[in-house]
ZAMARGU-4260 file (C-alpha; in steps of 0.2 Angstrom, whole numbers, plus 5000, padded with zeros to 4 digits):
<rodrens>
0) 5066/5049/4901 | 5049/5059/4893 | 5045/5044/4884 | 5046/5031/4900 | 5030/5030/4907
5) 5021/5033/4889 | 5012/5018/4891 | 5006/5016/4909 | 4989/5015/4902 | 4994/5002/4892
10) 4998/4993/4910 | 4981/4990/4919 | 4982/4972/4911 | 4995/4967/4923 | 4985/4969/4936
15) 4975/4953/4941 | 4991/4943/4937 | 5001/4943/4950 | 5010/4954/4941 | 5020/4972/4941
20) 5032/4983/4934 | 5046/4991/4944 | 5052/5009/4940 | 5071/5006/4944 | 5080/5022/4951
25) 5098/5025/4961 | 5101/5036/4973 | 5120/5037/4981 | 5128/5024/4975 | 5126/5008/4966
30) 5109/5001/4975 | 5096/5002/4966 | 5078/5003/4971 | 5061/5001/4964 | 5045/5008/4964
35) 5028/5002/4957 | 5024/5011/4939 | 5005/5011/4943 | 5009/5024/4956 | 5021/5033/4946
40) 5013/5048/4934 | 5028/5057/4929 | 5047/5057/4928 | 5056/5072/4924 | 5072/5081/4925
45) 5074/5089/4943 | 5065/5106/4942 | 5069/5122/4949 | 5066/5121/4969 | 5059/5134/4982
50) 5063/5130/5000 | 5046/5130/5012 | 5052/5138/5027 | 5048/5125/5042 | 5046/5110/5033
55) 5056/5094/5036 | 5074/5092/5030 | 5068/5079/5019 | 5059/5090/5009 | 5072/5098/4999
60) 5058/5110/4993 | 5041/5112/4983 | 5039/5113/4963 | 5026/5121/4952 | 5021/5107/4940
65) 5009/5109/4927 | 4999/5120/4937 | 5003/5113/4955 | 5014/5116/4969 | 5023/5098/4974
70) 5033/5094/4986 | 5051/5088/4984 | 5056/5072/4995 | 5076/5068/4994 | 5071/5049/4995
75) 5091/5051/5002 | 5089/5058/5016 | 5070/5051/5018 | 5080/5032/5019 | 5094/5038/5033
80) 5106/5042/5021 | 5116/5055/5014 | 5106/5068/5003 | 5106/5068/4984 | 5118/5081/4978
85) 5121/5092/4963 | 5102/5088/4961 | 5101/5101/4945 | 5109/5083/4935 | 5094/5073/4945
90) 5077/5067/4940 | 5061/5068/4952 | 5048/5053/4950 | 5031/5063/4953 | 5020/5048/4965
95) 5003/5049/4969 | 5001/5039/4988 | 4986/5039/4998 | 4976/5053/4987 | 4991/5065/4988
100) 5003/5069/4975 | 5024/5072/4979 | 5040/5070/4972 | 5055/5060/4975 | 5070/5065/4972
105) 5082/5052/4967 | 5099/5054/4958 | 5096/5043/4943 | 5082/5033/4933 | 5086/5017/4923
110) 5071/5007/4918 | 5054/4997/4918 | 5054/4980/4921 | 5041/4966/4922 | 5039/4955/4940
115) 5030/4942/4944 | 5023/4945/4962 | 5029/4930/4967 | 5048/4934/4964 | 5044/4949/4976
120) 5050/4944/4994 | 5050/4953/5010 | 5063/4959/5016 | 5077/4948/5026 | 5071/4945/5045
125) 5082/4953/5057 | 5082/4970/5051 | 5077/4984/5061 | 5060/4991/5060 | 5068/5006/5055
130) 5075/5001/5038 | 5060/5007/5027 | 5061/4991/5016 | 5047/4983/5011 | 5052/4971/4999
135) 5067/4964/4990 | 5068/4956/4972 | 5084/4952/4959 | 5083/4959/4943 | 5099/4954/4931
140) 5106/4946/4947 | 5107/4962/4957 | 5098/4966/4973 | 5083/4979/4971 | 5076/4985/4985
145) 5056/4992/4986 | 5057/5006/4998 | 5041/5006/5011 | 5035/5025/5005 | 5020/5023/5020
150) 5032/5026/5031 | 5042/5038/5025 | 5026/5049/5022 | 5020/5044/5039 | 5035/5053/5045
155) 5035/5065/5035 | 5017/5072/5033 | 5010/5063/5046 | 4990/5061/5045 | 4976/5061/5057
160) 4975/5041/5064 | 4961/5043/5077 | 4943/5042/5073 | 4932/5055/5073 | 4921/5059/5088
165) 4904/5054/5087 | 4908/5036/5074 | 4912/5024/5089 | 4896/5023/5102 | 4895/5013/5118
170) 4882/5004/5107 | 4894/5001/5093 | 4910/4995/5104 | 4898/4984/5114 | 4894/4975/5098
175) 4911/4976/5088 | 4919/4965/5102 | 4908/4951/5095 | 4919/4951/5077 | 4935/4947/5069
180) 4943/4956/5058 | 4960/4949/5046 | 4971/4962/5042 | 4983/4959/5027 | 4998/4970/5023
185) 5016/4972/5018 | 5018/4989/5026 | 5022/4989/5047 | 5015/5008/5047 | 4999/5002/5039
190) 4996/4986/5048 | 4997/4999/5064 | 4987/5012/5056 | 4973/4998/5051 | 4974/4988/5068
195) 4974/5002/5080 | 4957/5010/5069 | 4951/4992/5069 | 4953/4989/5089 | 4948/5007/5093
200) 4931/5001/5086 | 4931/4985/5096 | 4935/4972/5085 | 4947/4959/5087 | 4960/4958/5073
205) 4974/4945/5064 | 4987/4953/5056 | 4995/4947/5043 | 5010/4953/5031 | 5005/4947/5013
210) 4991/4937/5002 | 5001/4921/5001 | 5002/4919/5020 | 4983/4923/5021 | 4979/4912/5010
215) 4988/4899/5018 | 4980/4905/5035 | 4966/4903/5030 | 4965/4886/5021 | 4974/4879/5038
220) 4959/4885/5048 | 4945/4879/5035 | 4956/4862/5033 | 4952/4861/5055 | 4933/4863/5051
225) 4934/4883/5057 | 4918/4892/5048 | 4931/4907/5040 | 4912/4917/5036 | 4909/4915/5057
230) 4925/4916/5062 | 4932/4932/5052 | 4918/4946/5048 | 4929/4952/5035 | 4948/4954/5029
235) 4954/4970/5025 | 4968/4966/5012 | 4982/4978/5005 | 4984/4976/4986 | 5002/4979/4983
240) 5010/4963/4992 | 5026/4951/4989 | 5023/4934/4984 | 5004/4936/4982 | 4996/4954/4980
245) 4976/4958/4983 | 4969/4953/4968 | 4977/4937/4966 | 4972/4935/4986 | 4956/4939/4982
250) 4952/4928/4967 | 4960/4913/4975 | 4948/4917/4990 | 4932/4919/4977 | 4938/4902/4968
255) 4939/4890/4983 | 4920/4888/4988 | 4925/4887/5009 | 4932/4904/5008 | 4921/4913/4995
260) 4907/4921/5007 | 4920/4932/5016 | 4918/4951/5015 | 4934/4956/5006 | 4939/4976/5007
265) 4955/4981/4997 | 4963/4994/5006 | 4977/5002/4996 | 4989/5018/4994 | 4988/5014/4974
270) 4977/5028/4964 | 4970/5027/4948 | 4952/5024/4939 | 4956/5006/4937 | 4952/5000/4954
275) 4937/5002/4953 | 4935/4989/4937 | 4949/4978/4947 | 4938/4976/4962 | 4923/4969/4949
280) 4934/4958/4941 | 4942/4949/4957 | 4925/4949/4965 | 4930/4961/4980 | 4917/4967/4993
285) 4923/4984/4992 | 4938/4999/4987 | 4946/5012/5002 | 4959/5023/4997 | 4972/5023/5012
290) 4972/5030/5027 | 4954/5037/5031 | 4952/5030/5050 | 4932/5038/5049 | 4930/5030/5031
295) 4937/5011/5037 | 4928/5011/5055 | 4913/5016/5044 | 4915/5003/5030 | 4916/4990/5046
300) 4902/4994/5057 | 4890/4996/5041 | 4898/4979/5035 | 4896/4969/5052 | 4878/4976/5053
305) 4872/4972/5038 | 4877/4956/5041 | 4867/4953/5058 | 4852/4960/5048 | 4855/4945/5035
310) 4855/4931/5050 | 4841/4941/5061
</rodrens>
């Protein structure tokens, strides 16, 4: 595995495409799962643990990594199930989510593959809301599931979801109550997080589960003679998304000449310089790093108010 994610680098292409690559991994048993290589930064053979006294069972412990103390998740035990064992023969795909750097423990790694968003599907309806699936693709005819890491650090490391005192005056709510806001995303724990910050400010929101369903949303409202640029203020829009991710949502938004005024913020758990040159390239209002409630509620009061000064 020391030569696996050589190339990540190599990778940033994919973005803008519709496209991904899947880290495939096991962990009891024959399912396999998949996470995204561009937020993978190392695999390595499971290292030598030390337990952190009141921490959640899930974390089997923390490792000293190239100069860092990282914690261990046993994605096992994370998912409901039983926890990894004999995890000295295991690997441990080092993540980096939401600015914060962790481990999963998982008890086997096989390989990259190359996916087209659109073979990317959500998960079947009728499962709980407990099932920490966020997806579901077939690679060589077998079942891979993408397991919704949001909410199994939202349960594990919870973080601060309320806005700071001091953000949201009277003046601010009184005014917010006059906007829209369209939320996109894959993740339940992040369409809450987003729509409660949101809501808490004043705005109204629409929330929806991925690019290809916004997309169509919105074409359906433009096709009835709705102005999207009155009606919606602006779309907060995840980037990693079945069917259609962020970048694809966003150009297809810059392309069609009804849509392409709307304020577009990418809101995303992915890390890495590249956003930055994505968001140019797709013609995105804007980049935030998940979940900062002070950063988003300030993003959308600036946003809004800068676009009364433009009408005034």
């Amino acid at each position: 595995m020391a030569g696996v994610l050589e190339s990540v680098n190599q990778r940033t292409q994919l973005v803008g495409e519709n496209r991904l690559e899947l880290l495939l991994f096991r962990l009891n048993g024959k399912q396999i799962y998949g996470i995204n290589v561009f937020k993978v930064k190392e695999v390595l053979q499971c290292p030598k643990l030390t337990s952190m006294p009141h921490s959640s069972s899930v974390v089997r412990g923390v490792a000293h990594i190239r100069g860092g103390t990282i914690p261990i998740l046993d994605l096992g035990l994370a998912t409901g199930a039983s926890p990894i064992e004999n995890i000295e023969h295991c690997f441990v795909i080092i993540t980096e989510y939401n600015r914060r750097i962790q481990g999963f423990l998982v008890r086997g790694v096989e390989r990259i593959v190359n996916m087209n968003w659109s073979d990317i599907q959500p998960p079947p309806k009728g499962l709980s809301n407990d099932n920490y699936l966020t997806a579901v693709c077939q690679v060589d005819k077998e079942m891979v599931e993408i397991i919704d890491v949001e909410q199994i650090l939202s349960e594990v490391a919870p973080t601060r979801q309320n806005i700071s005192d001091g953000i949201v005056t009277e003046d601010v709510q009184r005014n917010a109550k006059q906007h829209h806001i369209l939320i996109v995303d894959d993740s339940s724990v992040a369409r809450k997080q987003i729509k409660r910050c949101m809501e808490d400010v004043g705005f109204a929101t629409t929330v929806l589960c991925d690019g290809k369903e916004a997309l169509t949303y919105l074409q359906n409202l433009v096709a009835e003679n709705v102005d999207v640029t009155e009606h919606f203020s602006m779309v907060i829009s995840d980037i990693e998304m079945p069917e259609m991710d962020g970048y694809t949502l966003t150009t297809a938004i810059r392309n069609d000449s009804r849509l392409q005024d709307l304020f577009i913020l990418l809101h995303t758990s992915l890390s890495g310089v590249f956003n930055e040159a994505m968001v140019k390239k797709v013609g995105a209002d804007g980049f935030l790093a998940k979940f900062q409630p002070d950063e988003l509620a300030r993003i959308a009061i600036e946003t809004v108010a800068a676009q009364e000064a433009a009408e005034a």
